[in-house]
PQR file with spaces between the fields and no chain letter, atoms N, CA, C, O and H, PARSE charges and radii, in Angstrom:
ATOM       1  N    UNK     1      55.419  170.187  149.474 -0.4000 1.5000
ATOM       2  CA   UNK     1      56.140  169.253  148.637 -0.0000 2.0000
ATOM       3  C    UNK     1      55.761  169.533  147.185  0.5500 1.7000
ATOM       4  O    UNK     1      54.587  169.729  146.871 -0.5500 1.4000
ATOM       5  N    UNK     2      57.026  169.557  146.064 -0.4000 1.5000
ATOM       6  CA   UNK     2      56.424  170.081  145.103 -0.0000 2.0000
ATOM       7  C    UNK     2      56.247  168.151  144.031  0.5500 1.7000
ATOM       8  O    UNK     2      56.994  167.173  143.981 -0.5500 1.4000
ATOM       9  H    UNK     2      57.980  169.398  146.319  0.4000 1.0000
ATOM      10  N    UNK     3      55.377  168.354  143.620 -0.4000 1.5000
ATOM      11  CA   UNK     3      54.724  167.161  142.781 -0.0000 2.0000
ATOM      12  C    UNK     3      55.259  167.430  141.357  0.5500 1.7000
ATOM      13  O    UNK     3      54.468  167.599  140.429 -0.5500 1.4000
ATOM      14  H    UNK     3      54.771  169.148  143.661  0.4000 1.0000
ATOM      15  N    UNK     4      56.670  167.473  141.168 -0.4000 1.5000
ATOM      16  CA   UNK     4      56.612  167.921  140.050 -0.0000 2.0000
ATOM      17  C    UNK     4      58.425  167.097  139.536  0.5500 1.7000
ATOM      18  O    UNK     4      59.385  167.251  140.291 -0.5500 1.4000
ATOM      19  H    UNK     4      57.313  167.336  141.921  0.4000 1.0000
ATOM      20  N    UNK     5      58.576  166.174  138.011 -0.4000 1.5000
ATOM      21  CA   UNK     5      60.127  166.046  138.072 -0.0000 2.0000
ATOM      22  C    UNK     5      60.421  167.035  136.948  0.5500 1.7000
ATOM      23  O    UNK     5      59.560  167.551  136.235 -0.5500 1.4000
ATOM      24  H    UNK     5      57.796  166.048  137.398  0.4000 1.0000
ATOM      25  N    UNK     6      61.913  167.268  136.861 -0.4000 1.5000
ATOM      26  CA   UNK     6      62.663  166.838  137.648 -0.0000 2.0000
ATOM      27  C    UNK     6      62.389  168.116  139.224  0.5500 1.7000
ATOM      28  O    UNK     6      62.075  169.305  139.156 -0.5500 1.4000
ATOM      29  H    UNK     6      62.613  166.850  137.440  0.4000 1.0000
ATOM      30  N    UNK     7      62.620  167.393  140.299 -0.4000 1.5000
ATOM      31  CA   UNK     7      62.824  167.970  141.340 -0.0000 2.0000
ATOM      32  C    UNK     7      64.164  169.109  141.392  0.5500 1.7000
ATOM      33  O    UNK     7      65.330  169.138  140.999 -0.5500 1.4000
ATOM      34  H    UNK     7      62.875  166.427  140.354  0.4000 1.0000
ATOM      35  N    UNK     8      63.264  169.955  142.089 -0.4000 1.5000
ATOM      36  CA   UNK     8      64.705  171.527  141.718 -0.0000 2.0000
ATOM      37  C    UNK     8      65.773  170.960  142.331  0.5500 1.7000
ATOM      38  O    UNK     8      65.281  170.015  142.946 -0.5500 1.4000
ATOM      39  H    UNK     8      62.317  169.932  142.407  0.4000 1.0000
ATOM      40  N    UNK     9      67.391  170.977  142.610 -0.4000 1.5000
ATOM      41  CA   UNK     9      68.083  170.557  143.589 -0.0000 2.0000
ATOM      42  C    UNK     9      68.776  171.814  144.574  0.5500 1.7000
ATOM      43  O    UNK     9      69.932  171.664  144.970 -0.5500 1.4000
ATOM      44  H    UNK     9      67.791  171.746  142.110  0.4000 1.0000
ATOM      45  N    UNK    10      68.077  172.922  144.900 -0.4000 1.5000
ATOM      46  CA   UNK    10      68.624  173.658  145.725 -0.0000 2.0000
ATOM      47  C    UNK    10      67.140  174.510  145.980  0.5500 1.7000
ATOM      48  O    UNK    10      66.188  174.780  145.247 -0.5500 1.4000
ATOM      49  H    UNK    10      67.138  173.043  144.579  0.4000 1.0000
ATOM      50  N    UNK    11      67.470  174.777  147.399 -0.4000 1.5000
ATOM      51  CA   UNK    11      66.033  175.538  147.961 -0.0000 2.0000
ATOM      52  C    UNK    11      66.384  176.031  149.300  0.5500 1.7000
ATOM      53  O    UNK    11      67.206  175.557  150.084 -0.5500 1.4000
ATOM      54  H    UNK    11      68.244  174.557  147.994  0.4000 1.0000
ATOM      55  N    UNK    12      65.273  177.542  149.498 -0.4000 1.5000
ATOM      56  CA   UNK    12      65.706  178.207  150.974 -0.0000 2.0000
ATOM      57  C    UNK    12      64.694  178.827  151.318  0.5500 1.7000
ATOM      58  O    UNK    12      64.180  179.705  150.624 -0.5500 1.4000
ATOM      59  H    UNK    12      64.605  177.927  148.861  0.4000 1.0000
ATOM      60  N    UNK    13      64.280  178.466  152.409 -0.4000 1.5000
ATOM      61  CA   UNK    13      63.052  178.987  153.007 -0.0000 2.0000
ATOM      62  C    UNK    13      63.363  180.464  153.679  0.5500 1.7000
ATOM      63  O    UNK    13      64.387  180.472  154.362 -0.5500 1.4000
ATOM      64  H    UNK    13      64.697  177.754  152.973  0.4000 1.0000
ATOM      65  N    UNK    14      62.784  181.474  153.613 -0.4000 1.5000
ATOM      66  CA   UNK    14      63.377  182.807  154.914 -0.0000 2.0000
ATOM      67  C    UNK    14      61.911  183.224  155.882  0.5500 1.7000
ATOM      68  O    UNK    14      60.789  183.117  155.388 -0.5500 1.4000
ATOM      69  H    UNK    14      61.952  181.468  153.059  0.4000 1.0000
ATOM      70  N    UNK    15      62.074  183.568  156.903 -0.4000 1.5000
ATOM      71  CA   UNK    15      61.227  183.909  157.452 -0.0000 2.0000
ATOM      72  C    UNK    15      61.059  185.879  157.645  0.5500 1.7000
ATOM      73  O    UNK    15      61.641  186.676  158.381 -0.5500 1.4000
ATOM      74  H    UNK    15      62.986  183.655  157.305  0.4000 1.0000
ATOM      75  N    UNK    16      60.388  185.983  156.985 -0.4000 1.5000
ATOM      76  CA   UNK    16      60.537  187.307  156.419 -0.0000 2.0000
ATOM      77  C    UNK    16      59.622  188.609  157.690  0.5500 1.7000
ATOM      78  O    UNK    16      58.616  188.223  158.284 -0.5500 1.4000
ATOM      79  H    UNK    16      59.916  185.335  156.387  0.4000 1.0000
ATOM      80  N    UNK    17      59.988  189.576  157.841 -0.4000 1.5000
ATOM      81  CA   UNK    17      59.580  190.645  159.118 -0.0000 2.0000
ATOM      82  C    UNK    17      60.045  191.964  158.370  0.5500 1.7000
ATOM      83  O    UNK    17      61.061  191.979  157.676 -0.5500 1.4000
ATOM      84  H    UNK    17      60.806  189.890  157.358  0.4000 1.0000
ATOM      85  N    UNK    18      59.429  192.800  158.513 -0.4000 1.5000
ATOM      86  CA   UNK    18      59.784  194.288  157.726 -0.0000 2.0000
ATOM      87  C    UNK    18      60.956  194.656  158.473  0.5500 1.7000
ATOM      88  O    UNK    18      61.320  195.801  158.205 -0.5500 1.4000
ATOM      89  H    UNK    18      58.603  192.788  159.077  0.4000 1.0000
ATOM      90  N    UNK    19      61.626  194.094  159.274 -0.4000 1.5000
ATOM      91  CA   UNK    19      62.873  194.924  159.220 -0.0000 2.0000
ATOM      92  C    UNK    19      64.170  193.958  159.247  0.5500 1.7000
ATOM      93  O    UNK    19      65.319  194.290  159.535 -0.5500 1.4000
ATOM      94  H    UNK    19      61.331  193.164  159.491  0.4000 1.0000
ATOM      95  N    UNK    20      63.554  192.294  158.763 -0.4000 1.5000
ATOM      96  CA   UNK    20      64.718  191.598  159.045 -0.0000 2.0000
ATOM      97  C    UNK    20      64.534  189.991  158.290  0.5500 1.7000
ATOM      98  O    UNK    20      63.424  189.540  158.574 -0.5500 1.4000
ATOM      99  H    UNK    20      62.620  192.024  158.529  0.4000 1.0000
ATOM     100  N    UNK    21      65.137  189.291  157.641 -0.4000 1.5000
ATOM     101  CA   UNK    21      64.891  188.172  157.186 -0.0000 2.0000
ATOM     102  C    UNK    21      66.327  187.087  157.771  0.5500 1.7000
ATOM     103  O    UNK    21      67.518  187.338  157.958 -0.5500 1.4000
ATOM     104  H    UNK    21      66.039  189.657  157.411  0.4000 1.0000
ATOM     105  N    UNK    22      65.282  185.507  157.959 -0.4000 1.5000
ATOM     106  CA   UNK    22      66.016  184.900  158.632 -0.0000 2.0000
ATOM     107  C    UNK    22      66.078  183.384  157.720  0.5500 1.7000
ATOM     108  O    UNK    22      65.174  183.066  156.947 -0.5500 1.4000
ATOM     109  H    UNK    22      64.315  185.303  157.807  0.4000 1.0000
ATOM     110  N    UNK    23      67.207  182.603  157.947 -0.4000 1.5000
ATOM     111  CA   UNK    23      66.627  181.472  157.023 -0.0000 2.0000
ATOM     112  C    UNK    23      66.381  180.414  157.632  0.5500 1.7000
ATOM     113  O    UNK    23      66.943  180.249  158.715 -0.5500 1.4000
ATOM     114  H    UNK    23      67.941  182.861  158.575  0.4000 1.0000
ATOM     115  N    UNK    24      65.704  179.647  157.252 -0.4000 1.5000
ATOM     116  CA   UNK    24      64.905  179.162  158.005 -0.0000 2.0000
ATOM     117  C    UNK    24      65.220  177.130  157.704  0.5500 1.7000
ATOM     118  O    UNK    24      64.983  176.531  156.655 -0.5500 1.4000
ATOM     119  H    UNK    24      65.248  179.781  156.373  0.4000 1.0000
ATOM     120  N    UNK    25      65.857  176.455  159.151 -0.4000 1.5000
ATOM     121  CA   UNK    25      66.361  175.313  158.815 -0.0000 2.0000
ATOM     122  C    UNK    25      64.824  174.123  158.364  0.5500 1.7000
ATOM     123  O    UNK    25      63.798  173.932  159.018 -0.5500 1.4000
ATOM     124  H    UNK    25      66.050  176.941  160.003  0.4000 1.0000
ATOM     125  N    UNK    26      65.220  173.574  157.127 -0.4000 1.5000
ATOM     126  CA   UNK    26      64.268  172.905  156.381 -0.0000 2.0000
ATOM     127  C    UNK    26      65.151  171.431  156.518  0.5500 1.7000
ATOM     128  O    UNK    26      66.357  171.325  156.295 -0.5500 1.4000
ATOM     129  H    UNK    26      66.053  173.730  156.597  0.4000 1.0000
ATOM     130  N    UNK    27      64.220  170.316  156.948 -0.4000 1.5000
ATOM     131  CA   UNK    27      64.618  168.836  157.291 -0.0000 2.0000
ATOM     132  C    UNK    27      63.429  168.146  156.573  0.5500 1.7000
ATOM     133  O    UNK    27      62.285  168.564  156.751 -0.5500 1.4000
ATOM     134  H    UNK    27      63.241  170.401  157.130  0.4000 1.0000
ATOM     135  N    UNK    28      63.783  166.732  155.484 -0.4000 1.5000
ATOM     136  CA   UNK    28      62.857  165.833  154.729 -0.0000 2.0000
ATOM     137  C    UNK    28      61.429  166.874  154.578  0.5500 1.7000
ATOM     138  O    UNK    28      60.392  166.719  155.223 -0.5500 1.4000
ATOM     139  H    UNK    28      64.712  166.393  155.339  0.4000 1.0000
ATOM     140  N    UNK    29      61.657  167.824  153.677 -0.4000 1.5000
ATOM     141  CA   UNK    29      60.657  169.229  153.184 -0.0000 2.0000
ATOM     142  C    UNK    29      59.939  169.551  154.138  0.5500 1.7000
ATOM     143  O    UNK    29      58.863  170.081  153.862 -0.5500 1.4000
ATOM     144  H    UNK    29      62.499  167.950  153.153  0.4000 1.0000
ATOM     145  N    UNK    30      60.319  169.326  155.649 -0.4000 1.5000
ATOM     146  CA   UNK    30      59.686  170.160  156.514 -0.0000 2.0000
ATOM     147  C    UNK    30      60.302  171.781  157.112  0.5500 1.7000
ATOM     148  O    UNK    30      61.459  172.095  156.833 -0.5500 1.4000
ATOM     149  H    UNK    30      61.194  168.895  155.873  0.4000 1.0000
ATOM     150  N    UNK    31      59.688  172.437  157.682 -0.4000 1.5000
ATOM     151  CA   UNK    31      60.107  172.830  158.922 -0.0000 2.0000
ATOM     152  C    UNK    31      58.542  172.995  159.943  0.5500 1.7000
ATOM     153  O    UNK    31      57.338  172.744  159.891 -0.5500 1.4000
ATOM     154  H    UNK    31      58.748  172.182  157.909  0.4000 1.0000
ATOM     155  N    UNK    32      59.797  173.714  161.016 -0.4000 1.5000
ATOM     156  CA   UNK    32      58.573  173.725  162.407 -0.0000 2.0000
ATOM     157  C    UNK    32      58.068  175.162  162.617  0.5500 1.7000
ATOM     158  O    UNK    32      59.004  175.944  162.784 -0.5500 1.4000
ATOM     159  H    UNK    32      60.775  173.917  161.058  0.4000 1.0000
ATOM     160  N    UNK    33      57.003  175.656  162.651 -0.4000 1.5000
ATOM     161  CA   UNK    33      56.106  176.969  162.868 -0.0000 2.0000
ATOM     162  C    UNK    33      57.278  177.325  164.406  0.5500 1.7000
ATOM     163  O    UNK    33      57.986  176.598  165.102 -0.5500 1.4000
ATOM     164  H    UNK    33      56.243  175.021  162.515  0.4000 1.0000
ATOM     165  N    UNK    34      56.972  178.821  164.398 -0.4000 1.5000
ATOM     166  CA   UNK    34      57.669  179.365  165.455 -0.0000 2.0000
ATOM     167  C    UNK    34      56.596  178.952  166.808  0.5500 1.7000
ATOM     168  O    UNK    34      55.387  178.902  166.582 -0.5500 1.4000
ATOM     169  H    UNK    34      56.397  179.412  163.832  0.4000 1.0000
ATOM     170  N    UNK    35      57.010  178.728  167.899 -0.4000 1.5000
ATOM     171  CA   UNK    35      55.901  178.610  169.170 -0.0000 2.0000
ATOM     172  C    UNK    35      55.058  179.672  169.828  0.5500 1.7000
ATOM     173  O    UNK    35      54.022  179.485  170.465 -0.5500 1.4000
ATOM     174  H    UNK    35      57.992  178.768  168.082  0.4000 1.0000
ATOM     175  N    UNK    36      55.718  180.924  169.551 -0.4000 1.5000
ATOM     176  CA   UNK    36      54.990  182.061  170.067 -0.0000 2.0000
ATOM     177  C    UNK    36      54.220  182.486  169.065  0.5500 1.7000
ATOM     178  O    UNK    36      54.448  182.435  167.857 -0.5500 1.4000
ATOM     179  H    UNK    36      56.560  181.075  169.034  0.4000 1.0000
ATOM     180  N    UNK    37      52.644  183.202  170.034 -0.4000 1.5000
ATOM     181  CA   UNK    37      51.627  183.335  168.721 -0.0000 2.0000
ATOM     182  C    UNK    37      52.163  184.715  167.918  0.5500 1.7000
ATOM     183  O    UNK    37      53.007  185.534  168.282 -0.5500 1.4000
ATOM     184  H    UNK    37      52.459  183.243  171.015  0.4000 1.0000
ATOM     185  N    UNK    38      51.556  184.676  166.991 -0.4000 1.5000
ATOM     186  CA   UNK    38      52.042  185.686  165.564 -0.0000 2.0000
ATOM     187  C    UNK    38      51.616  185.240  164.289  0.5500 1.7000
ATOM     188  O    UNK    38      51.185  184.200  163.792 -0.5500 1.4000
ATOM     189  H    UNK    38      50.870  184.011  166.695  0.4000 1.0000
ATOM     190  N    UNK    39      51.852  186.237  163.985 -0.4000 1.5000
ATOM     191  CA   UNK    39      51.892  186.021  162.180 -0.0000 2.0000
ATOM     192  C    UNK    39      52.865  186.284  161.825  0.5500 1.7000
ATOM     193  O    UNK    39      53.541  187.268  162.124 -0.5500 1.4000
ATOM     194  H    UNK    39      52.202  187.082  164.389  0.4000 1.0000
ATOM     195  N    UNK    40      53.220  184.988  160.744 -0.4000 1.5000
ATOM     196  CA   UNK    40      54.860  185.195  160.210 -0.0000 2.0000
ATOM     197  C    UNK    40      54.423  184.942  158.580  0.5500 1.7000
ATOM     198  O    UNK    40      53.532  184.108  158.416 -0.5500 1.4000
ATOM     199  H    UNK    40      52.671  184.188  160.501  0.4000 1.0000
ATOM     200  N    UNK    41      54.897  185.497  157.550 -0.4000 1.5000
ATOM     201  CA   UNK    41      55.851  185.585  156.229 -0.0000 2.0000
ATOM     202  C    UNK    41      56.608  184.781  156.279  0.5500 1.7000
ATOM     203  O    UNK    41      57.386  184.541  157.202 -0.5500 1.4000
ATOM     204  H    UNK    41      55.621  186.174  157.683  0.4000 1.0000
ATOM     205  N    UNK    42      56.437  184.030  154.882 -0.4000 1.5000
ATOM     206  CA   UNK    42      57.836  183.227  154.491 -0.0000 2.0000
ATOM     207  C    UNK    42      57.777  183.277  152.989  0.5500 1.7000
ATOM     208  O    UNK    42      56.744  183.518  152.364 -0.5500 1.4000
ATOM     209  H    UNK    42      55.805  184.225  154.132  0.4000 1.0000
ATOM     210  N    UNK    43      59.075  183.008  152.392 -0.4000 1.5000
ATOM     211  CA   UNK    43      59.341  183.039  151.045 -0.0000 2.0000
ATOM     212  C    UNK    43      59.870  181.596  150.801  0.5500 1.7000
ATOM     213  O    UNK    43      60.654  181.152  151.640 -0.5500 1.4000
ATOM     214  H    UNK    43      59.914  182.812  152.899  0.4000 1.0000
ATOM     215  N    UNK    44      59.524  180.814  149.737 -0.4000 1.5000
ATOM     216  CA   UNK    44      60.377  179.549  149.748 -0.0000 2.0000
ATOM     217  C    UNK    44      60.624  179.485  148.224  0.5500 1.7000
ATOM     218  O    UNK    44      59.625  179.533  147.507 -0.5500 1.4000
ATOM     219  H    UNK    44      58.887  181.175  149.055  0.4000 1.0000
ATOM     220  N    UNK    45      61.739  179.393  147.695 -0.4000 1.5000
ATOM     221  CA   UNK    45      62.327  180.003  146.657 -0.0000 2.0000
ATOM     222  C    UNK    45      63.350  178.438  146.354  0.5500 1.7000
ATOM     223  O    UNK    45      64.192  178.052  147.164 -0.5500 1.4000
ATOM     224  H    UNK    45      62.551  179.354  148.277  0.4000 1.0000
ATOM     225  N    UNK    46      63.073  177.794  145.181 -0.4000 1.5000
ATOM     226  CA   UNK    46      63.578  177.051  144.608 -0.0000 2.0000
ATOM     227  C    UNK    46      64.559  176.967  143.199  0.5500 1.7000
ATOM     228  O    UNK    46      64.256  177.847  142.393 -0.5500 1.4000
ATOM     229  H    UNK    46      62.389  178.108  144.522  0.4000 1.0000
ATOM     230  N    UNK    47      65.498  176.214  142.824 -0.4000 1.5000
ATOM     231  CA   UNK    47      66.023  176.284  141.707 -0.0000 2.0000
ATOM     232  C    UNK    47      66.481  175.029  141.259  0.5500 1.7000
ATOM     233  O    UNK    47      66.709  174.077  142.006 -0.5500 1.4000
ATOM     234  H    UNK    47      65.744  175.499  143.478  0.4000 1.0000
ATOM     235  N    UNK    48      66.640  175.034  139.813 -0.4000 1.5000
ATOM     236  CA   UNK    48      66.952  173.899  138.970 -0.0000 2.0000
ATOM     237  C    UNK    48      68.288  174.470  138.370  0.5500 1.7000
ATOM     238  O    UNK    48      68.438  175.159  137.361 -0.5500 1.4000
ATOM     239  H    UNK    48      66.455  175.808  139.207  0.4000 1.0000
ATOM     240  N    UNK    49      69.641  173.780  139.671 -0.4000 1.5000
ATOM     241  CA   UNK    49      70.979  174.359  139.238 -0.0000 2.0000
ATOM     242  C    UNK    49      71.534  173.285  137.962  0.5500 1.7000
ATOM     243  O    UNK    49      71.287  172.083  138.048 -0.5500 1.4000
ATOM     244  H    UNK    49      69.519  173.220  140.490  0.4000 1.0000
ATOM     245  N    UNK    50      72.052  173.668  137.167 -0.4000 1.5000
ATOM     246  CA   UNK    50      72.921  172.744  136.372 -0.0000 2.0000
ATOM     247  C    UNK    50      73.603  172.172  136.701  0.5500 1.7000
ATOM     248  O    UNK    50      74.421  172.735  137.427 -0.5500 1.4000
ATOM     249  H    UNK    50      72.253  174.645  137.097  0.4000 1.0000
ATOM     250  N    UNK    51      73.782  170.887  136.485 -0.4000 1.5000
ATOM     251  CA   UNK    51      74.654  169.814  137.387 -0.0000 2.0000
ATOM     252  C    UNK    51      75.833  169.614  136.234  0.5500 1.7000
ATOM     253  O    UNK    51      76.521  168.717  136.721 -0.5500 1.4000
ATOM     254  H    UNK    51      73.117  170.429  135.895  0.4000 1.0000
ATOM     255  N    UNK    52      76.205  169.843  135.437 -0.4000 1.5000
ATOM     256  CA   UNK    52      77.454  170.536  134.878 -0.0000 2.0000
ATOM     257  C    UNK    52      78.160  171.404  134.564  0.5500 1.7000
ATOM     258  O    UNK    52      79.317  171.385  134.144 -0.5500 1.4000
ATOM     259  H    UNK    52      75.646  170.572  135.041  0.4000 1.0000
ATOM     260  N    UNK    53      77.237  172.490  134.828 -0.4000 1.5000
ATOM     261  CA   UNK    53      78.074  174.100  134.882 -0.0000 2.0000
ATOM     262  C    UNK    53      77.809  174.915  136.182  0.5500 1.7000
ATOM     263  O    UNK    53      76.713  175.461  136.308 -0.5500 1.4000
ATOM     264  H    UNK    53      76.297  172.506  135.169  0.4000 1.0000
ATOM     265  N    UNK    54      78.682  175.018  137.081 -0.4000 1.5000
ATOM     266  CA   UNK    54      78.681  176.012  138.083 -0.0000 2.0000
ATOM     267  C    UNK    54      77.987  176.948  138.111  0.5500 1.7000
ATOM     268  O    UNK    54      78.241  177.591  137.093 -0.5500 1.4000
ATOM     269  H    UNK    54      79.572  174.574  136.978  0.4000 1.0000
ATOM     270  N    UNK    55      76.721  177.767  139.068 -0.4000 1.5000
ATOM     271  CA   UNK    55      76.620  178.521  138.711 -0.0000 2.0000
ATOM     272  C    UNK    55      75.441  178.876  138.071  0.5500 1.7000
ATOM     273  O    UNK    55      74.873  179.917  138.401 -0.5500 1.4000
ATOM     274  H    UNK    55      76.514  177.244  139.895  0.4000 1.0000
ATOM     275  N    UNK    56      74.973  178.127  137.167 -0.4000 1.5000
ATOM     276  CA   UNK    56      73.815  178.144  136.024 -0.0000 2.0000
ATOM     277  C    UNK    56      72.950  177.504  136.453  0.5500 1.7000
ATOM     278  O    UNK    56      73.018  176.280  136.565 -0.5500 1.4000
ATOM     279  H    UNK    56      75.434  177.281  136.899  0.4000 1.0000
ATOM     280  N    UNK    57      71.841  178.285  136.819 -0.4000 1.5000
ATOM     281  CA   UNK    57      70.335  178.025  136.949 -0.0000 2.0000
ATOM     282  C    UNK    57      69.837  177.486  135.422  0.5500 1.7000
ATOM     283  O    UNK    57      70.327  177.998  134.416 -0.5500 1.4000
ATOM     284  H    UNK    57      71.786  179.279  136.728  0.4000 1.0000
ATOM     285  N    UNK    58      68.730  176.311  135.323 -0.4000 1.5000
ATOM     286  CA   UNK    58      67.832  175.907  134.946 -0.0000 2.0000
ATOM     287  C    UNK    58      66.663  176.736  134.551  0.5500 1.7000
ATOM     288  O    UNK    58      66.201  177.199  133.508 -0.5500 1.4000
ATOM     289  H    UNK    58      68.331  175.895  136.140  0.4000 1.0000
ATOM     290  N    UNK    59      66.326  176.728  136.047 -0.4000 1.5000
ATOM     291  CA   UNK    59      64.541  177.731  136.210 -0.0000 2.0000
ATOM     292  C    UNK    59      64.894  177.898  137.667  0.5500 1.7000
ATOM     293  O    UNK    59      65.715  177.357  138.408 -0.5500 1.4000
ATOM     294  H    UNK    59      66.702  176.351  136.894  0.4000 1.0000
ATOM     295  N    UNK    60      63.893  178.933  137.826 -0.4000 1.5000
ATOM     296  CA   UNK    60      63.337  179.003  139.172 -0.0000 2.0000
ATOM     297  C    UNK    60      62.035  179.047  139.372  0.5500 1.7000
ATOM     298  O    UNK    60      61.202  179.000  138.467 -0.5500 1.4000
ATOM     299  H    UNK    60      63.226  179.372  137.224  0.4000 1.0000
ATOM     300  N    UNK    61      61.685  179.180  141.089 -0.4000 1.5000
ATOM     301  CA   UNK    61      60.362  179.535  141.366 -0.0000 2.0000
ATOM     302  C    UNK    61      60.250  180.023  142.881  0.5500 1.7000
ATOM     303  O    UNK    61      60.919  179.787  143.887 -0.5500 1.4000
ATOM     304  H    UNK    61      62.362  179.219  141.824  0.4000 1.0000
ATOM     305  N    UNK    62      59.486  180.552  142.705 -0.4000 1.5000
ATOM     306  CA   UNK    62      59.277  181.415  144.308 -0.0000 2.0000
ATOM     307  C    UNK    62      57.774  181.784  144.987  0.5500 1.7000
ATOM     308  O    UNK    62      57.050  182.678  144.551 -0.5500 1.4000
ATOM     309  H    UNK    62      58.943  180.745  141.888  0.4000 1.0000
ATOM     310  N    UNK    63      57.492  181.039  145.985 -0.4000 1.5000
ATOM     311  CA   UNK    63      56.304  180.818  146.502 -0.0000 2.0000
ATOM     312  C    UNK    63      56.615  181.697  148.122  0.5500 1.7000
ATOM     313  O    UNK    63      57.593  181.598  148.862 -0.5500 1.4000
ATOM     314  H    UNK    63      58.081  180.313  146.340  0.4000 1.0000
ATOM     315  N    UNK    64      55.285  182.597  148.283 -0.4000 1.5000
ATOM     316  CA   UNK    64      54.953  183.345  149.288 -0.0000 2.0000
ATOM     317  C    UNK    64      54.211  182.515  150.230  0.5500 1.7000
ATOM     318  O    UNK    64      53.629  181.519  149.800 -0.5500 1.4000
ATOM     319  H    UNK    64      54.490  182.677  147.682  0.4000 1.0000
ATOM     320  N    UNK    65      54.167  182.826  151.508 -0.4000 1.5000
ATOM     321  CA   UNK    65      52.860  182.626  152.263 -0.0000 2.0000
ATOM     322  C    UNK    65      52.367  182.751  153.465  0.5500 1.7000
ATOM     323  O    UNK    65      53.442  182.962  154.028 -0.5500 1.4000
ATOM     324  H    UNK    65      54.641  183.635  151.857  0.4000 1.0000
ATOM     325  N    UNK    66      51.775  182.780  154.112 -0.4000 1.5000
ATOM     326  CA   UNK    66      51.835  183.697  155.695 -0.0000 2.0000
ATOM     327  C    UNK    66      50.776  182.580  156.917  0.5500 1.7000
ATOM     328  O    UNK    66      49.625  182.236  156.653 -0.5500 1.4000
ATOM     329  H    UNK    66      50.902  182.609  153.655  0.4000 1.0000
ATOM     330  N    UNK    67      51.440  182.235  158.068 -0.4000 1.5000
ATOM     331  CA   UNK    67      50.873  181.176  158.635 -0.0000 2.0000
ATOM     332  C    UNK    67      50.505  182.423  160.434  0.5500 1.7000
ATOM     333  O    UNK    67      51.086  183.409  160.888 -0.5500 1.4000
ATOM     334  H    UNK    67      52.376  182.515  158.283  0.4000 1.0000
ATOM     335  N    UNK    68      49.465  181.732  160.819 -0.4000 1.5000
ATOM     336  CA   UNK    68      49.496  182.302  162.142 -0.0000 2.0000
ATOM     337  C    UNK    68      49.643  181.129  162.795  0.5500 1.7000
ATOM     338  O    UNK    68      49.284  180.027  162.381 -0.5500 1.4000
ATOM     339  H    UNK    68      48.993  180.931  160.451  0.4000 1.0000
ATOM     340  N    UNK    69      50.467  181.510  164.382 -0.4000 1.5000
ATOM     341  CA   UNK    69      50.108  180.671  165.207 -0.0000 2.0000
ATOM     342  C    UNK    69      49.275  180.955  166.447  0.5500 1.7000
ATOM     343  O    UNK    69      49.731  181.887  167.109 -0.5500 1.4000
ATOM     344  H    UNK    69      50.759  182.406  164.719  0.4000 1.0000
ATOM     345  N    UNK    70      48.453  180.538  166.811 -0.4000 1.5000
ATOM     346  CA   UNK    70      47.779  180.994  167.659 -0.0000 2.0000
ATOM     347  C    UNK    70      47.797  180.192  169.515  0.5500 1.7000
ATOM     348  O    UNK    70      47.090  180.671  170.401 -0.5500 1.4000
ATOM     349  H    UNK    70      48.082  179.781  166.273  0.4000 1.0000
């Protein structure tokens, strides 16, 4: 959860694998770890779109990070 206003209004999580990226469904800033053990990559990549011009980013930001499940 980012602690920060204004809050970006568009965001996409991917679940990232060297030969394939997937996106990944995000519900009230969650999602759920995959069930089988591994190590997975994810990218979660936010933006501050303009809410009067189509199109036009604000800012962005883009956060890495790698979870195992065991």
């Amino acid at each position: 959860m980012m602690n920060y206003e204004p809050k970006p209004n568009e965001f996409h999580v991917l679940q990232v694998s060297e030969s394939d990226e997937a996106e990944v469904s995000v519900k009230d800033n969650s999602f759920s770890a995959p069930l089988q053990n591994g190590i997975y990559y994810y990218s979660y990549g936010v933006w501050w779109m303009d809410e009067q011009e189509e199109n036009v980013s604000n800012g962005d930001a883009f956060y890495n990070f790698v979870i195992e499940v065991e």
